[in-house]
C-alpha positions in Angstrom: 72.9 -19.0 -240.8 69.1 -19.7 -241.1 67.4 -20.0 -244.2 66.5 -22.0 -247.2 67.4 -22.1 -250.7 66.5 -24.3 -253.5 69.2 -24.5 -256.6 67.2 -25.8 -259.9 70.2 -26.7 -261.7 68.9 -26.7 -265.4 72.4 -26.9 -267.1 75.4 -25.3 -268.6 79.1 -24.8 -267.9 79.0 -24.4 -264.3 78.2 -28.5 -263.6 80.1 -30.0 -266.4 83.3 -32.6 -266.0 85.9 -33.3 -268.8 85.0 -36.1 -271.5 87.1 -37.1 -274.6 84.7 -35.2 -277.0 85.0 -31.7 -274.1 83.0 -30.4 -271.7 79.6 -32.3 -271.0 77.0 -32.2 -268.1 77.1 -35.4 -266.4 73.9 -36.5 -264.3 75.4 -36.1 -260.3 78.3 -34.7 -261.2 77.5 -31.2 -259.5 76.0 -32.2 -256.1 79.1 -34.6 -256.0 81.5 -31.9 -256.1 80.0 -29.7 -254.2 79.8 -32.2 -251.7 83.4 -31.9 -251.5 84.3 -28.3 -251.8 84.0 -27.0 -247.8 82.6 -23.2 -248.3 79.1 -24.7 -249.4 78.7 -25.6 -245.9 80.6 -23.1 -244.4 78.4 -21.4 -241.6 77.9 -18.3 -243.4 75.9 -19.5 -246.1 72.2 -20.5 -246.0 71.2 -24.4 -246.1 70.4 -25.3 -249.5 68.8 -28.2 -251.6 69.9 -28.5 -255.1 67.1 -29.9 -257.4 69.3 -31.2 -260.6 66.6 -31.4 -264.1 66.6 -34.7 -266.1 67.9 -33.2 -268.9 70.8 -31.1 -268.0 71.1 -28.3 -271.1 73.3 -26.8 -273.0 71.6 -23.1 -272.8 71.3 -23.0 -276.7 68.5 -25.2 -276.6 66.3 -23.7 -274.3 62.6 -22.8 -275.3 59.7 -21.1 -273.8 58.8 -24.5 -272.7 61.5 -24.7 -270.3 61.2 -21.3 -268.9 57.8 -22.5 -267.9 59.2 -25.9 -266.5 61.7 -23.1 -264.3 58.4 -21.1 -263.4 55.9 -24.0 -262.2 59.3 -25.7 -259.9 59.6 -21.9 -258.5 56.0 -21.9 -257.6 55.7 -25.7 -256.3 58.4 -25.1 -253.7 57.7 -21.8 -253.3 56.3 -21.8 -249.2 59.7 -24.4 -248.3 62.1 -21.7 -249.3 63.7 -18.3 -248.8 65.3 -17.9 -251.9 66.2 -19.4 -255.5 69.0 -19.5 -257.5 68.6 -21.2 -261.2 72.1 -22.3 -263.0 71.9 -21.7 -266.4 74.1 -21.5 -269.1 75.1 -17.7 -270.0 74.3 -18.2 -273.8 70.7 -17.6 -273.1 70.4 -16.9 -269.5 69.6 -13.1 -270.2 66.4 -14.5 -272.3 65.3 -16.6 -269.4 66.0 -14.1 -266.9 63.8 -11.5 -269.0 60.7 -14.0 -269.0 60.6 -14.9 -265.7 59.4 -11.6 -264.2 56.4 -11.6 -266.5 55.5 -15.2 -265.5 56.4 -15.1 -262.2 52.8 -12.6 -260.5 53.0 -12.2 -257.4 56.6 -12.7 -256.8 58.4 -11.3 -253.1 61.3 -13.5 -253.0 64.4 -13.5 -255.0 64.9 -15.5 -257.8 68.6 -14.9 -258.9 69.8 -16.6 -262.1 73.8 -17.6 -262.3 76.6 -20.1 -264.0 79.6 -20.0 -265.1 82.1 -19.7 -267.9 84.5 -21.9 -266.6 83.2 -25.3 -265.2 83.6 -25.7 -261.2 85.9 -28.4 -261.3 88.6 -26.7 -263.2 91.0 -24.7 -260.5 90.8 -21.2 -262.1 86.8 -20.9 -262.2 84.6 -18.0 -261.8 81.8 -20.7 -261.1 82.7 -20.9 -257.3 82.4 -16.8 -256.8 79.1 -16.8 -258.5 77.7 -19.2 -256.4 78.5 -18.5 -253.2 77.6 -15.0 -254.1 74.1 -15.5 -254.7 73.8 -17.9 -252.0 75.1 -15.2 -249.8 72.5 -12.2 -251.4 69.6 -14.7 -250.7 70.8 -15.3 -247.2 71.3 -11.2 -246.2 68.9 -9.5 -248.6 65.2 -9.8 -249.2 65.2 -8.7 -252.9 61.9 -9.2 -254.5 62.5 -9.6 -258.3 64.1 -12.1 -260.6 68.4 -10.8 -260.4 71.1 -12.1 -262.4 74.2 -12.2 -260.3 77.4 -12.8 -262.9 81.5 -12.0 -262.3 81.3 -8.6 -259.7 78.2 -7.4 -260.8 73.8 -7.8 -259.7 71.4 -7.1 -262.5 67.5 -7.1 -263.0 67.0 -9.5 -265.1 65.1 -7.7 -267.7 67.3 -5.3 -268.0 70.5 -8.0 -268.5 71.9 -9.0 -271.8 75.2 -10.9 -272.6 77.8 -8.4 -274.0 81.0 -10.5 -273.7 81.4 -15.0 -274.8 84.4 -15.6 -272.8 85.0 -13.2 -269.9 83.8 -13.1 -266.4 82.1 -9.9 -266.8 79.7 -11.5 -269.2 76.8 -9.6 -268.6 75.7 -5.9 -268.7 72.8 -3.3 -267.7 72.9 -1.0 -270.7 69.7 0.9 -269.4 69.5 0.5 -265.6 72.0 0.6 -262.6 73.3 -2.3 -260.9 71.0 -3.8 -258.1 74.3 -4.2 -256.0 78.0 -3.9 -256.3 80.3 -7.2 -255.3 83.8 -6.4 -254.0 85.4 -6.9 -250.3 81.6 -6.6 -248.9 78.2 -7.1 -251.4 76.2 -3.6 -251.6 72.5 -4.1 -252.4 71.0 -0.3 -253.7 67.3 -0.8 -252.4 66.8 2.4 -253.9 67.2 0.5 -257.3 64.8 -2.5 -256.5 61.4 -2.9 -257.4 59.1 -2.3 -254.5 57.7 -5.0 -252.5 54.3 -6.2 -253.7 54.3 -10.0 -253.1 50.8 -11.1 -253.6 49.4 -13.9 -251.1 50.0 -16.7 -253.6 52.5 -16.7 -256.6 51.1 -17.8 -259.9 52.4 -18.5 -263.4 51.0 -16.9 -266.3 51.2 -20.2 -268.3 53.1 -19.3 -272.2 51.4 -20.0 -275.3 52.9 -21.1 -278.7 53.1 -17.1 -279.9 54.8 -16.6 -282.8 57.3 -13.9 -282.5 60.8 -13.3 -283.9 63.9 -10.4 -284.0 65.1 -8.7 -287.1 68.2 -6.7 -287.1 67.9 -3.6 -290.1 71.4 -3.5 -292.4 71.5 -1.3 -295.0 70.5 -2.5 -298.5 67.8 -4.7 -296.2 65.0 -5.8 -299.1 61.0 -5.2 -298.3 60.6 -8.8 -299.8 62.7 -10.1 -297.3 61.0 -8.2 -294.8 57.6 -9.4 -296.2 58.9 -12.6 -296.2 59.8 -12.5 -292.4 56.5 -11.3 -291.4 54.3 -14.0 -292.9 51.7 -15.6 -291.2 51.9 -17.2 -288.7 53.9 -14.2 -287.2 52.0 -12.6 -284.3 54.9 -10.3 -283.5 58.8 -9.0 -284.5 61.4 -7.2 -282.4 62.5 -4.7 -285.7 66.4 -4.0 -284.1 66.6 -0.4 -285.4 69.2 2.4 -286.0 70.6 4.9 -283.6 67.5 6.0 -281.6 65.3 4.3 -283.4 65.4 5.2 -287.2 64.7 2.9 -290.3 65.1 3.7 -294.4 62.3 6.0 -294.3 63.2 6.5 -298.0 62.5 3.0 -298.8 58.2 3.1 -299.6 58.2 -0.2 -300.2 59.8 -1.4 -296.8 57.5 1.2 -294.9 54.3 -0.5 -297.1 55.4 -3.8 -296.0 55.4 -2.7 -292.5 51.8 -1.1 -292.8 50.3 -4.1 -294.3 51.5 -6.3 -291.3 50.6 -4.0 -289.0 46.9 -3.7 -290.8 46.5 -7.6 -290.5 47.5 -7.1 -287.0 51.7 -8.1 -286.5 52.9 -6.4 -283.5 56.1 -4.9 -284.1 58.1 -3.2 -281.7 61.4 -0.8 -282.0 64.7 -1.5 -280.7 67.6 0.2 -281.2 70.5 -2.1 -281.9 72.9 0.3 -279.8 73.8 -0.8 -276.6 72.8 2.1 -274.8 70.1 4.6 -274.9 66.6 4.3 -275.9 64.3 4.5 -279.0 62.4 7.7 -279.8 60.4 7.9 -283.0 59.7 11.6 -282.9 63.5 12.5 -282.6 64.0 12.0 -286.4 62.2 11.6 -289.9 63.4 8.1 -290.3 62.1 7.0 -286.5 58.5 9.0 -287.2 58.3 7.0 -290.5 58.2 3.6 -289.1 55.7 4.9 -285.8 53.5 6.3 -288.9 53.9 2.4 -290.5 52.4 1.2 -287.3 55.9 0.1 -285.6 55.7 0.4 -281.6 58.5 2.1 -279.6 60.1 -0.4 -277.3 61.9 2.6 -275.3 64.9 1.3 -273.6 64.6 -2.4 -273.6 66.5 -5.0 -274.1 66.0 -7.1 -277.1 65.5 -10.4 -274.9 62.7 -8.6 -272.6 60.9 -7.0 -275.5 61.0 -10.4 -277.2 59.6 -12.3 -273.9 57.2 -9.5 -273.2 56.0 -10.0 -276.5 55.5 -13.9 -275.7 54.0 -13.5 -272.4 51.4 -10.6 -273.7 50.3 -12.7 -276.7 49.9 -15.8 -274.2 47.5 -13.5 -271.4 44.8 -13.1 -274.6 45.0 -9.6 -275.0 44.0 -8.2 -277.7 46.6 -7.0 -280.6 45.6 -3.4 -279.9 45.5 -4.2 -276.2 49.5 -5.6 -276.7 50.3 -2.7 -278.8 49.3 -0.4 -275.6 51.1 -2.2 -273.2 54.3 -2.8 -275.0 55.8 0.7 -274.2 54.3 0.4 -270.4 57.1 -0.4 -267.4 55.3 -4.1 -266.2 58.3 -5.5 -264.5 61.2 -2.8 -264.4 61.7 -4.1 -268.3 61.7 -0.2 -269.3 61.9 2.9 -267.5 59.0 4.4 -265.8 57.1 5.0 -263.1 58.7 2.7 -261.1 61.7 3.6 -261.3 63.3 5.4 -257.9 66.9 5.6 -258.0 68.8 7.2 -254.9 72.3 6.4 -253.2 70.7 4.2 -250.6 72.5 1.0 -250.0 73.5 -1.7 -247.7 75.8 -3.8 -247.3 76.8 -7.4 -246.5 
């Protein structure tokens, strides 16, 4: 098998070993065991160089700093290499592989994002699968987006979130089809990919210190509390909505709380906290109150990729209005729109 394919190995569960206080990331300990497990270097997988960070991470202490560390290694290496596959640790993984496709412009390789929930050197691990799955996509498939390959399944990565803490099948597409199904052979649906549109160098659209946060409405919810969330320095707020988008459009002084942010120029997009479906503010009363309070639909996405989005618009230097605009606007396959093409086409490995 020809090929390249760098492995930044960032962290998490998949490269820890046993230690009196539990499960810890040990500097090594990875490249040594894979050194020893045969399939790495059996001949139907590509070659591959595995670049292990300084500070191996627990996934609950990433920040947008280290997405950009991820980004920049990407693009340094990017000529040497067919392919890259980041391990990560699930707790945040679905954030980090919701910010890469708006950093990443100009991207035509696959990035695929993957780890574990059970550490490699333990017998009964899903660690081994997901690796040598991805390793196998990158090898076979020229898939031109940032994917999150996890237990059976392949995912955009702005369209993943984490829906289950301890079982294989940790991730899930609420809002978009699987970019391949992994059984007895691995079925990419091209039909489901982004088209091609690799530009002739990849660049990083460098992240800025933005000031955004997520808020999940419960009832009783206070308009001082919400006042007190959106306080400067807050640029912008993920408000995790109702249903298909609804708020207490009852409560005046919630929706004059909301108007007065949005006056001094918060962005504040609209999420529905439902797994499925998507937000739409002219369905009912209590959705068109919080559009009339200058809320902005967030359609279908995730809560991690309207988050990121919201980070990587506020560091290009758009404007607020300018953000407010192109929140609702597909960028990256983060929401659906004109991109989107789905069909039954397929192939398979």
């Amino acid at each position: 098998m020809s090929g390249q394919v760098c492995i930044l190995y960032t962290g998490g569960t998949i490269g820890m070993r046993p230690t009196p206080q539990g499960y810890a990331p040990q500097p090594g300990y990875l490249h040594e065991l894979m050194a020893t497990m045969p399939e790495f270097t059996h001949a139907d997988l590509p070659r591959y160089t595995l670049i292990e960070y300084p500070e191996l991470l627990d996934s609950a202490n990433m920040r947008p700093w280290h997405w950009q560390r991820i980004a920049e290694d990407i693009v340094a290496r990017y000529a040497e290499y067919d392919g890259f596959i980041v391990l990560h640790g699930t707790d945040t993984m679905a954030y980090t592989a919701s910010a890469l496709p708006f950093m990443l412009e100009g991207l035509g390789k696959p990035v695929v994002l993957t780890g574990s929930q059970i550490p490699l050197c333990r017998v009964r691990s899903d660690a081994r699968d997901n690796l040598i799955t991805a390793l196998t996509l990158i090898a076979h498939e020229p898939i031109p987006e940032v994917c999150l390959c996890f237990g059976n399944r392949l995912l955009r990565g702005c369209r993943a979130t984490k829906v289950d803490a301890a079982g294989f099948q940790a991730f899930d597409s609420p809002n978009y089809p699987d970019l391949g199904s992994i059984g007895v052979t691995i079925r990419v649906h091209k039909d489901a990919l982004l088209p091609a549109q690799p530009a002739p160098v990849l660049k990083v659209q460098p992240l800025s210190d933005a000031n955004v946060g997520a808020l999940r409405l419960f009832p009783g919810i206070q308009a001082e509390f919400v006042a007190n969330v959106l306080r400067s320095p807050v640029q912008g707020l993920v408000l995790e909505t109702y249903g298909m988008g609804n708020g207490p459009s009852s409560d005046t002084a919630l929706l004059d709380v909301l108007r007065a942010a949005h006056d001094r120029g918060v962005v504040m997009v609209n999420c529905t906290q439902c797994l499925r479906g998507q937000v739409d503010q002219g369905g009912y009363a209590a959705g068109a109150a919080l559009a009339a309070a200058g809320v902005v639909s967030g359609m279908d996405m995730t809560v991690e990729a309207a988050l990121t989005k919201l980070i990587y618009l506020f560091s290009t230097g758009c404007s607020v209005q300018e953000i407010r605009q192109r929140i609702p606007v597909n960028m990256r396959g983060e929401l659906t729109g004109p991109y989107e093409r789905l069909g039954g086409r397929s192939t398979g490995i």
